[in-house]
C-alpha positions in Angstrom: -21.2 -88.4 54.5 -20.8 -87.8 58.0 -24.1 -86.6 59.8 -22.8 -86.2 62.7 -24.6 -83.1 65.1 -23.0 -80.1 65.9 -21.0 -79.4 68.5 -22.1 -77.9 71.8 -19.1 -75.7 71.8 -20.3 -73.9 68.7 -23.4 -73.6 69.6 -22.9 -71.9 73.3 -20.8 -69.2 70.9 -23.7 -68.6 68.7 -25.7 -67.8 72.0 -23.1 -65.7 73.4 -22.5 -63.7 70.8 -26.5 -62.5 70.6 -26.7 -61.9 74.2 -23.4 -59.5 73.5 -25.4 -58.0 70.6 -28.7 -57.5 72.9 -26.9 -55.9 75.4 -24.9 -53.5 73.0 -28.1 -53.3 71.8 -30.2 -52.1 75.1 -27.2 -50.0 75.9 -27.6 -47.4 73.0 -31.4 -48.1 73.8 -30.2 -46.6 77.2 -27.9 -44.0 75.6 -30.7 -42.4 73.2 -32.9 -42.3 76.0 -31.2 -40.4 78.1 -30.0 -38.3 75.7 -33.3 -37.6 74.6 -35.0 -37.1 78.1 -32.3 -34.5 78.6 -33.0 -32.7 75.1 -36.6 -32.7 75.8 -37.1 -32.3 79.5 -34.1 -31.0 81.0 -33.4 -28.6 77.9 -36.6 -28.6 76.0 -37.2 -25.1 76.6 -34.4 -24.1 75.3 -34.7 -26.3 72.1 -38.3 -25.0 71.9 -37.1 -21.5 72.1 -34.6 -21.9 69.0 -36.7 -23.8 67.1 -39.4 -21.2 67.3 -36.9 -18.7 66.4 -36.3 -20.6 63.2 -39.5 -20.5 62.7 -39.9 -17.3 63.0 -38.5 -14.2 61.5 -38.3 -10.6 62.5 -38.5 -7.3 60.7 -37.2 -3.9 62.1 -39.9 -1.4 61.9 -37.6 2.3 61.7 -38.3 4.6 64.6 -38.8 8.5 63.6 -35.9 10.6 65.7 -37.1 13.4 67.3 -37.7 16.9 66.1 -35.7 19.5 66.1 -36.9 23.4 67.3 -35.0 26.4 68.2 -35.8 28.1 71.5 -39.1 29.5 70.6 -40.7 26.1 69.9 -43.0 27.4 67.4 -42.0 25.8 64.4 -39.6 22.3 63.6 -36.0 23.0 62.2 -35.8 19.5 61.7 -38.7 16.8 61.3 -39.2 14.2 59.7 -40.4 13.2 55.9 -42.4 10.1 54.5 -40.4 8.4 52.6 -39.4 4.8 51.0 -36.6 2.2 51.0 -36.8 -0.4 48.3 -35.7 -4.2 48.7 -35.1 -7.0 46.6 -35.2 -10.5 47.7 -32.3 -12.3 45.6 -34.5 -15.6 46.2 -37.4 -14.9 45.0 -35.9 -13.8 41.7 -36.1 -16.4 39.0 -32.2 -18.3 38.8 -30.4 -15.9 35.9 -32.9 -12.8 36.1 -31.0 -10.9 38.7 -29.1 -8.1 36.4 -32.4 -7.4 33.9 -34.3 -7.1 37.1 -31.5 -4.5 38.2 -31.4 -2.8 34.9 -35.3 -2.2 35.2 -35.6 -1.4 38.4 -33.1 1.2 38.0 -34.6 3.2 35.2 -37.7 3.2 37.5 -35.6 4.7 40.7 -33.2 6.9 38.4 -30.1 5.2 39.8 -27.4 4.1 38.2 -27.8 -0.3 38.5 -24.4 -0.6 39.7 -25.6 1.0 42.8 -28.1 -1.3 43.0 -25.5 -4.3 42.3 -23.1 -3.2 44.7 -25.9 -4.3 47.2 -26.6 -7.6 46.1 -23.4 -9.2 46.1 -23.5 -12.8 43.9 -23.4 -14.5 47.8 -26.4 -13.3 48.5 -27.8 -14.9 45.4 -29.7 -17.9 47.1 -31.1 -15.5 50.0 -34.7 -15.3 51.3 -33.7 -12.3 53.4 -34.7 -8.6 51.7 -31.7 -5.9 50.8 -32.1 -2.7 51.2 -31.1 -1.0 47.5 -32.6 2.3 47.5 -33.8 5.2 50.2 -36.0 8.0 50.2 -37.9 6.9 47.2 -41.0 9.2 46.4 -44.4 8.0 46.3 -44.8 7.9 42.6 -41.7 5.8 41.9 -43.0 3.2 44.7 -46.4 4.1 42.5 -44.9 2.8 39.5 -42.9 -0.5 41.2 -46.7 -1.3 42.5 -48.4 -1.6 39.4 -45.6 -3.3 37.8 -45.2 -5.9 40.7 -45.5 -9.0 38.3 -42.9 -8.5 36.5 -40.7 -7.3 39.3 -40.1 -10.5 41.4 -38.7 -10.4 44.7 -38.9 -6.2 44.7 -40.7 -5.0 47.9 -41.0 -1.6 49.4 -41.6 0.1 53.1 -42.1 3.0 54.9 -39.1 4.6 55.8 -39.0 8.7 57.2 -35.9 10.6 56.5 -35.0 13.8 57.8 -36.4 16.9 56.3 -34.4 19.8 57.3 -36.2 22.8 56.5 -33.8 25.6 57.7 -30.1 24.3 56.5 -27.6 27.3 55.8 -25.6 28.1 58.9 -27.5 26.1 60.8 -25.7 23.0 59.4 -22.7 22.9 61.2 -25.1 23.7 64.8 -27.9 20.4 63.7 -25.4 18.1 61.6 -26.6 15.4 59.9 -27.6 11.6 59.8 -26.3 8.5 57.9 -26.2 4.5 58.2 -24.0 3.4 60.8 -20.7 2.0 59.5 -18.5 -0.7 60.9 -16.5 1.0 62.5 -18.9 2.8 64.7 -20.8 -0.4 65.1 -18.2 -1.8 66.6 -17.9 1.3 69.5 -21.4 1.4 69.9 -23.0 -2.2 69.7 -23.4 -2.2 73.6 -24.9 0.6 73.9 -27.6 -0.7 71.5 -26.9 -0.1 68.4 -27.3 -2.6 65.5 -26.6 -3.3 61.8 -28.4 -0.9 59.4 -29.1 1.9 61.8 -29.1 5.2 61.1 -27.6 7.9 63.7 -26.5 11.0 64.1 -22.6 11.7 62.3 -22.3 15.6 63.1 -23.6 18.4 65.2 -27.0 18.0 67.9 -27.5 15.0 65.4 -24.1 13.2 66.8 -24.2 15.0 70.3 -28.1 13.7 71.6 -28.2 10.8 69.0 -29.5 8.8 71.8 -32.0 11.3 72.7 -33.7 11.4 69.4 -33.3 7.7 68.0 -36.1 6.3 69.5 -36.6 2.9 69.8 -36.7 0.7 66.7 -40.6 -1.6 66.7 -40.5 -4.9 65.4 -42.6 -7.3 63.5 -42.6 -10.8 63.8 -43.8 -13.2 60.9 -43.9 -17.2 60.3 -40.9 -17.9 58.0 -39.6 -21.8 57.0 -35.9 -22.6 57.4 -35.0 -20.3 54.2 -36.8 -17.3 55.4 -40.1 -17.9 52.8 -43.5 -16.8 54.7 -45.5 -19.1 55.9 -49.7 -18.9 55.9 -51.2 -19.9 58.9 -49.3 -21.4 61.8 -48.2 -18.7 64.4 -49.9 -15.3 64.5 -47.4 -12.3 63.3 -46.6 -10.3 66.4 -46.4 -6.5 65.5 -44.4 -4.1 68.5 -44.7 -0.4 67.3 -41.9 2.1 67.2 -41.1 4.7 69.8 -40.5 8.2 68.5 -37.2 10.0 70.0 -37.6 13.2 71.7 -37.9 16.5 70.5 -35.6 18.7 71.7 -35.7 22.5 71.4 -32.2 24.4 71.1 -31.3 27.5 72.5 -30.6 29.1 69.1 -33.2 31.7 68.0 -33.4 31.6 64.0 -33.7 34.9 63.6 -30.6 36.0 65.0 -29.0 33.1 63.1 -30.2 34.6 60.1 -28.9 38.1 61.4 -25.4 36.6 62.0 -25.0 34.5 58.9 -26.1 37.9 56.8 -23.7 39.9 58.6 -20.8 38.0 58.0 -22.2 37.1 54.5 -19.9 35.3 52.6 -16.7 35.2 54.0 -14.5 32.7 55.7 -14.8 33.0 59.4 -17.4 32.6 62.1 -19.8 34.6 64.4 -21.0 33.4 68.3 -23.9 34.7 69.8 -24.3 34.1 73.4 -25.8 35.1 76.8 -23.1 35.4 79.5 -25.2 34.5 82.2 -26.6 30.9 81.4 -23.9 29.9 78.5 -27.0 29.6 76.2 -25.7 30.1 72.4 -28.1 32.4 70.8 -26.3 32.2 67.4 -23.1 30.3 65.6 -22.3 31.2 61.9 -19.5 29.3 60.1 -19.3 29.7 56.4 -18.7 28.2 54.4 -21.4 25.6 55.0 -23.1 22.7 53.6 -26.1 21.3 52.8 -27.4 18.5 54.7 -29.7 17.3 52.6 -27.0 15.6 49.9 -26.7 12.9 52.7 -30.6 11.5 52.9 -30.4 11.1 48.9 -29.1 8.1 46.5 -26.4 9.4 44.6 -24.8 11.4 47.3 -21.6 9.8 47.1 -19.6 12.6 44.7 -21.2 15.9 46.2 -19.8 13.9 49.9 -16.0 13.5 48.2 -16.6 17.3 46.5 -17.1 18.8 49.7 -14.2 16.9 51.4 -11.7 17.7 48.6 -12.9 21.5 49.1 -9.9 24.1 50.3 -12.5 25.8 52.2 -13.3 23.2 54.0 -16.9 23.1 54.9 -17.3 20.7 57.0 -15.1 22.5 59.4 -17.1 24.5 62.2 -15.0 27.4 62.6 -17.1 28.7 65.8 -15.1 25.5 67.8 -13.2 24.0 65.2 -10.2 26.8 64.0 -7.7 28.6 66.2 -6.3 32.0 65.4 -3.9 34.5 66.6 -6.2 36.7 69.2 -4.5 39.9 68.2 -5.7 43.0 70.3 -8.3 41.2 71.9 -5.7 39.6 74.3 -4.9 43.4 75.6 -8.2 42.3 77.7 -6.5 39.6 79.7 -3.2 42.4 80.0 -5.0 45.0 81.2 -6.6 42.5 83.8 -3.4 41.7 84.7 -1.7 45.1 85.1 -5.2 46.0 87.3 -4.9 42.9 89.3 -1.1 42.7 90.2 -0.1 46.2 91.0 3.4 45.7 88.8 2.5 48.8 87.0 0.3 52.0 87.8 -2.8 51.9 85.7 -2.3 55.8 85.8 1.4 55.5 84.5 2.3 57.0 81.0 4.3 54.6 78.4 5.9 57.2 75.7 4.8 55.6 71.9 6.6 57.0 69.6 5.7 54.4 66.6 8.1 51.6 67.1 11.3 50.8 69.8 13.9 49.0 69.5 14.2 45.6 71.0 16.8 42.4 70.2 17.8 42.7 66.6 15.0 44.2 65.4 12.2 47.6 65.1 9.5 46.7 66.8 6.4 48.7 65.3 3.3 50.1 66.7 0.1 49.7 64.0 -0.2 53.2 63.4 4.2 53.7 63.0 5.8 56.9 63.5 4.6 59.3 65.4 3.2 56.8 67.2 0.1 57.5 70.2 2.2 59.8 72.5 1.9 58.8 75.9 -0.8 56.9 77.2 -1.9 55.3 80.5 -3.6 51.9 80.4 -7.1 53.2 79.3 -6.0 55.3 76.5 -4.1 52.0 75.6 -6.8 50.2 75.2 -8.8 52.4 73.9 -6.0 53.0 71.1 -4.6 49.8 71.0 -0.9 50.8 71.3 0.9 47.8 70.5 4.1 49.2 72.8 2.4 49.8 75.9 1.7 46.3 76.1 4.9 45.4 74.5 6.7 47.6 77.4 4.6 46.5 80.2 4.6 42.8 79.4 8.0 42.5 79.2 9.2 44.4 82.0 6.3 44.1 84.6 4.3 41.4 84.5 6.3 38.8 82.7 5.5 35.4 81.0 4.4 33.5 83.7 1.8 36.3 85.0 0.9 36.2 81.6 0.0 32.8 81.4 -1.5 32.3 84.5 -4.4 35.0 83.5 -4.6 33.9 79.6 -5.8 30.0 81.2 -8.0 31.9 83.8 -10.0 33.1 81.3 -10.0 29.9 79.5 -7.6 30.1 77.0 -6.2 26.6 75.8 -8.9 24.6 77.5 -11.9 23.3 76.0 -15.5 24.9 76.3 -17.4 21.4 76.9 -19.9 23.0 74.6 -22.2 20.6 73.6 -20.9 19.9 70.2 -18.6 17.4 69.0 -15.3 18.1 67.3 -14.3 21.5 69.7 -10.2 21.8 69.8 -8.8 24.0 72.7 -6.7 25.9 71.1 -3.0 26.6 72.3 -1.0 28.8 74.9 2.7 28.3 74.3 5.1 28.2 77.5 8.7 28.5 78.1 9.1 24.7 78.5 6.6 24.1 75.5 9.1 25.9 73.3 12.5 24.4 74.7 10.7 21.0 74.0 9.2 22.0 70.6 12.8 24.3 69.2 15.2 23.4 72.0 15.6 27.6 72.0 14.9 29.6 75.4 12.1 31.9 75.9 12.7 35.3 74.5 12.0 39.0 75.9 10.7 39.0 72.5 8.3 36.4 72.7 6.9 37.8 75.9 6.4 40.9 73.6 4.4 38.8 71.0 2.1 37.2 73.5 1.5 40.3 75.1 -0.9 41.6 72.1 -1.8 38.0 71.2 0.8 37.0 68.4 3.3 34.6 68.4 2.5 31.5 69.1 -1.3 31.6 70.8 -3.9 30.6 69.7 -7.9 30.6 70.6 -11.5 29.5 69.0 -14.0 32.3 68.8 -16.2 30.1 71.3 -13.3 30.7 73.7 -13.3 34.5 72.8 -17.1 34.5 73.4 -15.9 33.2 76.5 -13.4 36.0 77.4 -15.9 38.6 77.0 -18.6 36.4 79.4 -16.0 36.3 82.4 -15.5 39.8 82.1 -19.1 40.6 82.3 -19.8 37.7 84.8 -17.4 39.7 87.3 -15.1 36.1 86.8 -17.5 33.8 86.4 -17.7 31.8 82.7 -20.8 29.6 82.1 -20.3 26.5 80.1 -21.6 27.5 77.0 -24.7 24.9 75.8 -26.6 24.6 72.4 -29.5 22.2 74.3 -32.3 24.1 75.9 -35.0 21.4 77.0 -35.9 18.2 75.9 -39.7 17.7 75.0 -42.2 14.6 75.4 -43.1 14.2 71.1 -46.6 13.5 71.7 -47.6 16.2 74.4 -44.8 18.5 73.8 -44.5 18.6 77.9 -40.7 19.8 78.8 -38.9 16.4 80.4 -35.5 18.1 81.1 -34.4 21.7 81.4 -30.7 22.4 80.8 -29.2 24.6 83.6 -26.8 26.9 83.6 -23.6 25.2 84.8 -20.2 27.4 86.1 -17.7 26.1 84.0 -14.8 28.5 85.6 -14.9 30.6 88.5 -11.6 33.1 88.9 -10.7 34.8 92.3 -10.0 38.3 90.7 -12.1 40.8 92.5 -15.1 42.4 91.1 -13.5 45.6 91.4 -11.1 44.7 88.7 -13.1 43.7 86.2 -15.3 46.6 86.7 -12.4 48.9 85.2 -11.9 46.4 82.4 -15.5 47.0 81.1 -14.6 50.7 81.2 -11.1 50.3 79.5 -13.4 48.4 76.8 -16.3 50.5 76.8 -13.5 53.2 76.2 -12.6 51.6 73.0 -16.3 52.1 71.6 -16.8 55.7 72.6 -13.6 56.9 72.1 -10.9 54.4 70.9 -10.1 52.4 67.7 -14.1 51.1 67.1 -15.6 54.5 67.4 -16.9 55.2 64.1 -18.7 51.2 63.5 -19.7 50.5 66.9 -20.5 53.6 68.9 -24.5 53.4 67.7 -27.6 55.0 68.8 -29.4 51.8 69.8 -27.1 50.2 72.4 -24.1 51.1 74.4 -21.3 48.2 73.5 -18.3 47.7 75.3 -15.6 45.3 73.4 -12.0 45.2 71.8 -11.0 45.0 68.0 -8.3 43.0 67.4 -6.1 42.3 63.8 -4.0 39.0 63.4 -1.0 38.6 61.6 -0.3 35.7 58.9 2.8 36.8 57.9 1.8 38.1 54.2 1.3 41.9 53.5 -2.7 43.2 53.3 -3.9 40.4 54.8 -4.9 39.8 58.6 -7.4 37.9 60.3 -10.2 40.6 61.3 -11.6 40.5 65.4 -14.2 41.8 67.2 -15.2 40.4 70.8 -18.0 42.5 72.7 -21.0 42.9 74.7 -24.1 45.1 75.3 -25.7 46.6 76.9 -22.3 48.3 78.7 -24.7 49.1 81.7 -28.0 47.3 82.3 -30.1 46.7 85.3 -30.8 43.4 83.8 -28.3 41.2 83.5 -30.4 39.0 82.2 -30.6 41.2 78.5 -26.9 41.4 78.0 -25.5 39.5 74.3 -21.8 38.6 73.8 -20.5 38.7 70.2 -17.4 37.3 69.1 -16.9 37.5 65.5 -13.6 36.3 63.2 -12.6 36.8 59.4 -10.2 35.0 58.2 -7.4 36.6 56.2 -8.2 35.0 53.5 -11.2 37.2 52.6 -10.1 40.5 50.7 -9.1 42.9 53.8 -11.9 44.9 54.5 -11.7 45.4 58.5 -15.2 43.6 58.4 -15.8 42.0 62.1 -16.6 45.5 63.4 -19.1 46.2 60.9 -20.5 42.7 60.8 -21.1 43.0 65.0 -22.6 46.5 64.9 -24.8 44.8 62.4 -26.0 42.1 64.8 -26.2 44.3 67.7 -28.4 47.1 66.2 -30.3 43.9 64.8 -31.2 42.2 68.0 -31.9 45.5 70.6 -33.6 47.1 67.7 -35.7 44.0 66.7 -34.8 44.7 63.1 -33.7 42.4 60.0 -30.5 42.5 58.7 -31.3 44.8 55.6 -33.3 47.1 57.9 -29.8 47.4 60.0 -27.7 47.9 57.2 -29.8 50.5 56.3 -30.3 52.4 59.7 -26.7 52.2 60.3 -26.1 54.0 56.6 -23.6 50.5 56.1 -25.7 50.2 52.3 -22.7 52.3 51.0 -19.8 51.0 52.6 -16.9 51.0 50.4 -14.2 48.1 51.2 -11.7 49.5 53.7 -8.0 49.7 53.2 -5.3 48.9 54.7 -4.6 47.5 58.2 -6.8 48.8 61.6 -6.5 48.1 65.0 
């Protein structure tokens, strides 16, 4: 054997390699520790911050939105209600136990348990986080889950108000109504605050000054482990109260409300109430309404869809939400016209005879053959005569004179009210119609508009309107349902809404002076005589019946104000009142406002009115009335 030593060469190798593997060695030595100096000096607080945050878990605490009042500020349309949501933590449910503990947690809320399942999606199986399955659950059913808490693992309950809306009827289209915040508006409104699981306004004041009476959300912070379980001891929970929204106070009074929804009672249309000289809405009645209520409860899911598939369509404010044909209220933006431009002697007799003959067709008068005689412009009004206005729009002041005073006083323009949804109506032009037909403007077009047929159309907020700028010598104030907005704890006022011009017009004063006598002539002498010309107040307005095309049936006007002649501006009501053809014809509007009227200057309720106005016996009318 040969015993010989081994060679240096292989030996240096040996060495070599080590001090290779020391330095690789020292080098991630080197690595790690700079690495970890950066983690934990250079970026330890941020590392501390996230580990403490997975460490920690917090709980919304709901914030109760702001009360609702009307302009007296006695006594809440809208507060707020104790109430319950009920979770389940899937995790904390024994693995398999999920659907008995829906099924008997179901017969304890009265829900159906696919309700319930439809929240707790198999995913969320293995989660430590709790799911909301059921709101505004009463006292005795949390009650019951309390005392059966053992055999109810991973159910939990908390306080959570809902809205409690005392006064609904008409008043629902005016407040609206609240619901959890989908994904699409999430999306629109997550910079501006808003989070998963909120609650905010989806119609009416609700929608307009959500952000006003949200409040702010508190929150409570609790020591969870990595899989959300709490944790006893360690960190101290943290507890941030909620901030209660603002109350705000509206500028409806209830009473009258109730005085307009009674008048128009139940028939398709809508009623405004407003003061001309701040834009303050006193009153707005569209039926048919809704109750807001179905949305703050469990199953409300098929009344929702039953009130969507309605043909009436309740949702739909008809105060800003529905056009019509304004009939024979438009004669108050002709006889403006005629006063203003001097085309046509206010004094000047038009011959009716009951119907002329224009084009290819008779064109009729309401009242046909003999017709009104011959009239100057304030018996026209007064009577209505569809060809004085036909003659004298035609060949005096024309379409575009026409159109120029229709969007002075508004007309096709929105309101800005402060209510979602408002449309602005339409006033057709001679371009409009070769774009829309490719056919020419007519003579007999011109003749359509000139008592508002054809193709206009206006909201009754917009009529409302038309009667303010006349009273306002050509001044329309934008019309507002917000009064003030009020501190919830001290009830001290933090913001007063002013009145705001929305539309000043440069016709003289002069002008619209002899309007208000033209339509103070229609009362005491003219077409409204016998509903409208009361002992309690002087009213000035116009009546006005819309065509639909089908026989005995026409959308029923009536735009006014009172008192005719005050020394206080500050006492004078504009009504504008609409039913819709589809009612049985009954000529109602002018009942309905004389109604209201006497109601508000005589301080009496609607059946007291009806009375005093001998309106108990009314039988329906027939046929059609100017």
């Amino acid at each position: 054997m040969d015993f010989t030593p081994q060679s240096p060469p292989i030996q240096e190798n040996t060495e070599k390699r080590i001090k290779i593997l020391q330095f690789v060695f020292i080098g991630i030595f080197i690595v790690y520790g700079i690495r970890l100096f950066g983690m934990q000096i250079l970026r330890g607080e941020l590392y501390r911050s996230r580990a403490q945050d997975i460490a920690r878990r917090t709980t919304v605490i709901p914030a109760q939105r702001g009360e609702i009042y009307d302009r007296r500020f006695d006594q809440p349309l809208v507060l707020n209600a104790d109430s319950f949501a009920v979770n389940i933590t899937p995790a904390e449910v024994p693995q398999g136990k999920i659907p008995a503990l829906i099924e008997e947690l179901s017969v304890i809320l009265g829900i159906p348990p696919d309700q319930i399942e439809g929240k707790i999606p198999p995913q969320y199986y293995y989660l430590f986080q709790p799911l909301e399955v059921a709101s505004n659950v009463a006292y005795n059913k949390i009650a019951v889950i309390a005392e059966n808490v053992d055999t109810l693992p991973g159910v939990s309950w908390q306080s959570k108000p809902i809205r409690n809306y005392i006064e609904a009827g008409s008043l629902s289209h005016i407040i609206g109504y609240v619901g959890d915040i989908t994904k699409d508006e999430l999306t629109m409104l997550y910079n501006s605050g808003y989070k998963q699981g909120d609650v905010i306004g989806k119609a009416g004041i609700e929608r307009q000054y959500d952000e006003i009476l949200r409040g702010t959300d508190g929150l409570e912070t609790r020591t969870v482990d990595v899989r959300g379980r709490r944790i006893t001891g360690g960190l101290a929970n943290v507890r941030e109260p909620p901030v209660m929204g603002k109350n705000i106070v509206l500028s409806i009074d209830r009473s009258i409300q109730l005085l307009a929804e009674k008048a128009l009672g139940e028939r398709m249309g809508s009623v405004v109430v407003m003061r001309p000289h701040t834009g303050e809405i006193l009153a707005m009645v569209s039926y048919p309404w809704y109750d807001p209520t179905i949305f703050i409860r469990n199953d409300s899911t098929a009344e929702y869809q039953a009130l969507i598939d309605d043909p009436n369509k309740p949702f739909l404010n008809r105060a800003i939400q529905s056009s019509y044909p304004p009939a024979s209220t438009f004669k108050v933006i002709m006889t403006t016209g005629v006063l203003r431009e001097n085309v046509f002697s206010p004094d000047q007799l038009v011959d009716c005879s009951g119907e002329i003959h224009y084009g290819d067709r008779q064109w009729r008068c309401h009242i046909r053959k003999p017709g009104h005689g011959h009239l100057n412009l304030q018996q026209a009004m007064a009577q209505s005569c569809d060809i004085y206005f036909w003659v004298v729009g035609r060949d005096y002041l024309g379409i575009e004179r026409i159109l120029e005073y229709a969007k002075d006083f508004g007309f096709g323009e929105l309101t800005d009210i402060d209510l979602p949804g408002e449309i602005s109506g339409f006033i057709p032009t001679p371009q409009w119609k070769d774009r829309r037909f490719h056919e020419r403007w007519l003579g007999g077009d011109t003749m359509n508009m000139s008592i508002g047929q054809g193709y206009t159309l206006v909201t009754p907020i917009q009529m409302a309107n038309m009667i303010a700028m006349v009273v306002n010598d050509g001044v329309i104030y934008k019309p507002h349902i917000l009064k003030e907005v009020r501190d919830p704890l001290s009830g001290a006022v933090e913001t007063t809404i002013a009145p705001a011009i929305l539309h000043k017009s440069d016709v003289e004063p002069a002008v619209f002076e002899t309007v208000r006598r033209n339509m103070r002539s229609v009362i005491s002498e003219g077409t409204a005589r016998f509903p409208l010309n009361i002992p309690t107040v002087e009213i000035a307005g116009k009546t006005g019946t819309g065509e639909v095309g089908l026989p005995d049936q026409w959308h029923s006007w009536f735009a006014a104000y009172a008192p005719y002649q005050t020394d206080n501006p500050e006492e004078q009501i504009v009504v504008s009142v609409i039913v819709e053809a589809v009612n049985k014809w009954e000529w109602w509007a002018p009942y309905a406002s004389a109604i209201i009227f006497h109601g508000i200057f005589s301080g009496q309720t609607y059946e007291e009115s009806v009375s005093a106005l001998g309106l108990q016996y009314l039988m329906p009318m027939q046929g059609r009335r100017e």
